[in-house]
N, CA, C and O atoms as CSV, one atom per row, in Angstrom:
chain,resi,resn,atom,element,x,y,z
A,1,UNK,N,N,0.832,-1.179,0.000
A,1,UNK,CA,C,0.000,0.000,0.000
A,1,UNK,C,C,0.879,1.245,0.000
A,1,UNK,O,O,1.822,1.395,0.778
A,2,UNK,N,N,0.484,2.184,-0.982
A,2,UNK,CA,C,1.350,2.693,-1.227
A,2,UNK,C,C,1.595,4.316,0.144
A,2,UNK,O,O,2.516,5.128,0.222
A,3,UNK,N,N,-0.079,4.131,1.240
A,3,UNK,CA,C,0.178,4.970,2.653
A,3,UNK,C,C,1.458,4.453,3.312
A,3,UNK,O,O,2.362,5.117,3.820
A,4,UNK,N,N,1.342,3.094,3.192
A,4,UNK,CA,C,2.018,2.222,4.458
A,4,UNK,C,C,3.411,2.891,3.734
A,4,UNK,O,O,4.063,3.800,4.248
A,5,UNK,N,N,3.630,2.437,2.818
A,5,UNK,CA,C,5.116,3.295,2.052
A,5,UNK,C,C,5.620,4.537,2.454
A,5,UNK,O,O,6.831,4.713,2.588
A,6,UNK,N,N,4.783,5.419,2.658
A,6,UNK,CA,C,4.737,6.991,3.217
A,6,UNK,C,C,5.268,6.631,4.453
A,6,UNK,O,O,6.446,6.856,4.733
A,7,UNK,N,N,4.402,6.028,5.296
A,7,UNK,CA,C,4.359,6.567,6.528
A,7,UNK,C,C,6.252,5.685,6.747
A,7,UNK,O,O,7.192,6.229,7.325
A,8,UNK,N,N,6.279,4.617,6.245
A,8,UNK,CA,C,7.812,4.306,6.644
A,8,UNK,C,C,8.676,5.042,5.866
A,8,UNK,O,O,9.799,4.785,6.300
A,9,UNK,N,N,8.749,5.718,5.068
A,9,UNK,CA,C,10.079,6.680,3.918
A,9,UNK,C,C,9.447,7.543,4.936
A,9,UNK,O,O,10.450,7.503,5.649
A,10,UNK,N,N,8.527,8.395,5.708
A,10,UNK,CA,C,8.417,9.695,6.248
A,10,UNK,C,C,9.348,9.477,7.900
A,10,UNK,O,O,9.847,10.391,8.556
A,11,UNK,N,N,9.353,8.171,8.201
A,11,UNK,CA,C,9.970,7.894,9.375
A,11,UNK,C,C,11.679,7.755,9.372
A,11,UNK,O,O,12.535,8.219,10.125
A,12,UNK,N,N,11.736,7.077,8.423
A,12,UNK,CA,C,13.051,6.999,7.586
A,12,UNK,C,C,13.733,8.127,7.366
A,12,UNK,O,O,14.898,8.133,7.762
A,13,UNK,N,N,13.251,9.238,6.756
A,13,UNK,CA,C,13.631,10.266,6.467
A,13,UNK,C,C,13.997,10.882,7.707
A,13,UNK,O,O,15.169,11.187,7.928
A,14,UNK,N,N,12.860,11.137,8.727
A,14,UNK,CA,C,13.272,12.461,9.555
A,14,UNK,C,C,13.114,11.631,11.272
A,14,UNK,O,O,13.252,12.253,12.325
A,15,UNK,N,N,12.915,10.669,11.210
A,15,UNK,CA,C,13.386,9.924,12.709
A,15,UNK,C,C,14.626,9.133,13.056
A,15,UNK,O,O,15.244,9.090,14.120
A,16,UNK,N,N,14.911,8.328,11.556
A,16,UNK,CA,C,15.495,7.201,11.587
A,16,UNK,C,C,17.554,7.803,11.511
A,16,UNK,O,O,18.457,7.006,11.763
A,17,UNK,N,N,17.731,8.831,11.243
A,17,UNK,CA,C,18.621,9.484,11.005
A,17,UNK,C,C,19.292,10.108,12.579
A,17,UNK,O,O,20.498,10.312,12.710
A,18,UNK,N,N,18.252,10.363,13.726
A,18,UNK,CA,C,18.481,10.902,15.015
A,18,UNK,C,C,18.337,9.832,16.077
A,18,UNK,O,O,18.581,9.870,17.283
A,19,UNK,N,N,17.774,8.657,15.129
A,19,UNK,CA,C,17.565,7.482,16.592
A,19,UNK,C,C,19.139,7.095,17.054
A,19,UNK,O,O,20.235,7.373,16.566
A,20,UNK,N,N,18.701,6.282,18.287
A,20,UNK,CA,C,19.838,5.364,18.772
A,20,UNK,C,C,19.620,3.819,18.365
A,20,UNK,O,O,18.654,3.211,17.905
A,21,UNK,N,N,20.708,3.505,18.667
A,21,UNK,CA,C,20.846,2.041,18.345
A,21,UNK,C,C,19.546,1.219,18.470
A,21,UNK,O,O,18.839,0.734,17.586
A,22,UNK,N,N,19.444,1.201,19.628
A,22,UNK,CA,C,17.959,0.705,20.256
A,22,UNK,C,C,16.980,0.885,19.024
A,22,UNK,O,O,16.493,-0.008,18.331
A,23,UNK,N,N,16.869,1.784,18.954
A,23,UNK,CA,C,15.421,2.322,17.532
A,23,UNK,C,C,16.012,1.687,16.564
A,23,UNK,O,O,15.579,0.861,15.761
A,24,UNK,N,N,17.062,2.157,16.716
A,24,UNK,CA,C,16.971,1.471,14.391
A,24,UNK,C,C,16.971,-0.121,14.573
A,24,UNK,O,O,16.513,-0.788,13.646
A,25,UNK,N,N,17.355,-0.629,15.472
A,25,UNK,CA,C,17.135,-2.235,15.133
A,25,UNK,C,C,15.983,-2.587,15.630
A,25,UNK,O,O,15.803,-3.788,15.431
A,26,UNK,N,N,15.037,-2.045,16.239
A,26,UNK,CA,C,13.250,-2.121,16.522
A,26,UNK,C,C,12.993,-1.486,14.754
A,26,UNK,O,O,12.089,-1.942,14.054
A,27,UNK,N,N,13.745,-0.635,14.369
A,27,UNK,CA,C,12.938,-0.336,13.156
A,27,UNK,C,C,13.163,-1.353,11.862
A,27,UNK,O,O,12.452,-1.507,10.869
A,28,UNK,N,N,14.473,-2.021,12.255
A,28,UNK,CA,C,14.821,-2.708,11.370
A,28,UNK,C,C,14.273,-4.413,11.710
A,28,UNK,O,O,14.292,-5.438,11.029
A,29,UNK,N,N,13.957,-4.205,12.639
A,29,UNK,CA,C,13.156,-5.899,12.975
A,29,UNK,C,C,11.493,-5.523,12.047
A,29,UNK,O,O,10.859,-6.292,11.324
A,30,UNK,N,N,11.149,-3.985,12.446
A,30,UNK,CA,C,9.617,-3.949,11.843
A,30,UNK,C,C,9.355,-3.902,9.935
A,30,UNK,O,O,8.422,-4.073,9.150
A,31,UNK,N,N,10.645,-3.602,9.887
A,31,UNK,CA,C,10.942,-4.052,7.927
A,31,UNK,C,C,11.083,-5.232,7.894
A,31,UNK,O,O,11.322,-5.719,6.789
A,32,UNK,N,N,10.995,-6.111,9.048
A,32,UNK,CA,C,11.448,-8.050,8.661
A,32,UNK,C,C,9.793,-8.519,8.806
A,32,UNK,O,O,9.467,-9.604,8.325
A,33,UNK,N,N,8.716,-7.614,9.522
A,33,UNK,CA,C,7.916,-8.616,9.635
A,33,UNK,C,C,6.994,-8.529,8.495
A,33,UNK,O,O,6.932,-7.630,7.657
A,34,UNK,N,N,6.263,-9.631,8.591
A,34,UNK,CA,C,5.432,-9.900,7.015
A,34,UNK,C,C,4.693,-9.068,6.619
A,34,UNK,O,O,4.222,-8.384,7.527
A,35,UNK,N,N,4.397,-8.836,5.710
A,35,UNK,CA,C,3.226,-7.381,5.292
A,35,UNK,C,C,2.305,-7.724,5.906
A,35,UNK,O,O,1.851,-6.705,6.425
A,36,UNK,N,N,1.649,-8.669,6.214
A,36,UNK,CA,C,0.151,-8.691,6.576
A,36,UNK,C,C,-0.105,-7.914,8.309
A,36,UNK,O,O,-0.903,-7.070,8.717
A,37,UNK,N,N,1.172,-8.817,9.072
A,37,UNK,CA,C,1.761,-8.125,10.546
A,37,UNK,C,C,1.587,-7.102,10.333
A,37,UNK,O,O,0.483,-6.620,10.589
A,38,UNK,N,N,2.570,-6.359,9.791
A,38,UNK,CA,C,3.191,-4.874,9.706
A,38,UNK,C,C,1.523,-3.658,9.508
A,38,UNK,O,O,1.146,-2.651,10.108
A,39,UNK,N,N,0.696,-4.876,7.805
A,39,UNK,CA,C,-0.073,-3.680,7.821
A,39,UNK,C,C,-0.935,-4.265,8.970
A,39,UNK,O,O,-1.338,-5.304,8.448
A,40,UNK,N,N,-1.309,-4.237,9.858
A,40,UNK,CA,C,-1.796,-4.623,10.797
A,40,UNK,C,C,-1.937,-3.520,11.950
A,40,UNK,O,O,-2.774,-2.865,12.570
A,41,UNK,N,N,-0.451,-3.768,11.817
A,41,UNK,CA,C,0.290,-2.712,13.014
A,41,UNK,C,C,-0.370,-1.136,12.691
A,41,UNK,O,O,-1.022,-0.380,13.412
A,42,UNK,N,N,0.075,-1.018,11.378
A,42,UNK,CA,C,0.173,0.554,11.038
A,42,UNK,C,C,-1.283,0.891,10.741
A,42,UNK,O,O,-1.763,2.017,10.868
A,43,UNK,N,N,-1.899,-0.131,10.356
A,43,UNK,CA,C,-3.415,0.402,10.315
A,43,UNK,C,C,-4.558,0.424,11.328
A,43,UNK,O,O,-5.768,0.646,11.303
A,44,UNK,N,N,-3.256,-0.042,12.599
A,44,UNK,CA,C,-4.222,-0.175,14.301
A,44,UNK,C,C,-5.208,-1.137,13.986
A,44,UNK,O,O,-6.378,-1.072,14.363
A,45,UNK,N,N,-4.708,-2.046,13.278
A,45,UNK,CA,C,-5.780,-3.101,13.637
A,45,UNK,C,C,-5.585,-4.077,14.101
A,45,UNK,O,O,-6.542,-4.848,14.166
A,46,UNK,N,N,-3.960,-4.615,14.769
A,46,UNK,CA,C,-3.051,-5.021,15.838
A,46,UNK,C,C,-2.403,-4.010,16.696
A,46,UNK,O,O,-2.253,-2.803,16.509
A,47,UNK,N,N,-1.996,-4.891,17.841
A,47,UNK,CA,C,-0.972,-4.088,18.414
A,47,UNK,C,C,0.230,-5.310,18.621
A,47,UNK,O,O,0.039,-6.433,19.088
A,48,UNK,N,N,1.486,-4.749,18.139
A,48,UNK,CA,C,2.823,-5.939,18.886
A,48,UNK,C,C,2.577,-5.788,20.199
A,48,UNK,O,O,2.060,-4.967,20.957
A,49,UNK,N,N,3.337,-7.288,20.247
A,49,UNK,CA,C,3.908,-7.412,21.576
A,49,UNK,C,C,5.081,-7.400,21.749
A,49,UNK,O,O,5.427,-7.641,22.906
A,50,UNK,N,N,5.750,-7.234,21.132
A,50,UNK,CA,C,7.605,-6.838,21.539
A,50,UNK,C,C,7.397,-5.214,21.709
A,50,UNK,O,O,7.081,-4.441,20.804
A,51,UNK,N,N,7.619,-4.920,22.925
A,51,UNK,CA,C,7.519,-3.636,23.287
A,51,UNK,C,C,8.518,-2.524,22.422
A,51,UNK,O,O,8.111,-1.382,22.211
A,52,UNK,N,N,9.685,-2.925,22.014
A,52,UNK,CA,C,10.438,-2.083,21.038
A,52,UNK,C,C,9.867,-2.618,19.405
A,52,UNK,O,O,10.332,-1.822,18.590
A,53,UNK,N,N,9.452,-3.149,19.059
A,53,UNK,CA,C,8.575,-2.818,17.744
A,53,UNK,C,C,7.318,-1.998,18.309
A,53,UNK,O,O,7.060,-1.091,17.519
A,54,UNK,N,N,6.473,-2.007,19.375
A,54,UNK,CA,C,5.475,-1.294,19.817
A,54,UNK,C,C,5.796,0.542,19.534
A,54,UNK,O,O,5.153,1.436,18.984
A,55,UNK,N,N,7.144,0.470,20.245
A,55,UNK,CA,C,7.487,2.145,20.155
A,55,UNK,C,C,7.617,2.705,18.944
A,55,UNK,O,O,7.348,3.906,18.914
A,56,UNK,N,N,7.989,2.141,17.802
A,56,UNK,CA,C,8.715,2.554,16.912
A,56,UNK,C,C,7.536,2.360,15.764
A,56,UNK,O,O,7.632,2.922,14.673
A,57,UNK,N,N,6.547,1.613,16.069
A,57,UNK,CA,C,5.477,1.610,15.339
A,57,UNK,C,C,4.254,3.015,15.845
A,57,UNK,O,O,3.348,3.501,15.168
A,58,UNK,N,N,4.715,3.375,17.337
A,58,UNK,CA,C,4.111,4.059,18.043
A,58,UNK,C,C,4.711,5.587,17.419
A,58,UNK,O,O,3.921,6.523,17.290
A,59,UNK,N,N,5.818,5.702,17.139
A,59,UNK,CA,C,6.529,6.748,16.682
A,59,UNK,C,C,6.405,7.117,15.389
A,59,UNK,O,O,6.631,8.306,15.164
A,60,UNK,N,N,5.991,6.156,14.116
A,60,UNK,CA,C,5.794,5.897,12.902
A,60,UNK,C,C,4.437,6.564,12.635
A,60,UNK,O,O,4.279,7.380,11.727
A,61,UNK,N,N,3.293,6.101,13.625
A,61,UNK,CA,C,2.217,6.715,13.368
A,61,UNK,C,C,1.897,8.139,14.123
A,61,UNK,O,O,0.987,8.889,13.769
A,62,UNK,N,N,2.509,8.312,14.876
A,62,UNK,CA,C,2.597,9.708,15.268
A,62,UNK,C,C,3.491,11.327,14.790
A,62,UNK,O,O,3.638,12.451,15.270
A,63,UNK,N,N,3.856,10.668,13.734
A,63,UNK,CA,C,5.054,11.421,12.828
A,63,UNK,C,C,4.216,12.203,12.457
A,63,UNK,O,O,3.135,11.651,12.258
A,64,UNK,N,N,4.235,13.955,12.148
A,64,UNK,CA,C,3.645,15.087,11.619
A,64,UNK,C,C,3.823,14.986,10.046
A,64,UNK,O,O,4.888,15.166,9.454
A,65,UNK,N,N,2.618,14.671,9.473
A,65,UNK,CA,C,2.289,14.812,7.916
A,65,UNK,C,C,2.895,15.921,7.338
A,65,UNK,O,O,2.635,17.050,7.755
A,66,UNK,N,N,3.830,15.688,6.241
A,66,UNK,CA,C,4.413,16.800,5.560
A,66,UNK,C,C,3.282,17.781,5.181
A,66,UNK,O,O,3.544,18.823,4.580
């Protein structure tokens, strides 16, 4: 989907550049999980349970729309 695309290149762009270690490999575990997971996640119609994919999915959707 080409939102779900946005919202990770918009996180990428202007979060993923200032995180710490911690974040980018929660962000980089949430690019491993399967699309169906992921859109799940981002469309709040799951929530993870690994608390560091939780944040970073939590941070993804709270990012200010260009």
């Amino acid at each position: 989907m080409r939102e779900l695309d946005e919202l990770l290149t918009r996180y990428l762009e202007s979060r993923y550049p200032i995180a710490d270690e911690n974040e980018k490999a929660a962000f980089r575990a949430v690019l491993e999980l399967p699309d169906p997971e992921l859109n799940g996640y981002l469309l709040q119609r799951q929530s993870p349970s690994a608390e560091p994919v939780a944040g970073v999915i939590k941070l993804i959707l709270n990012l200010p729309r260009a």
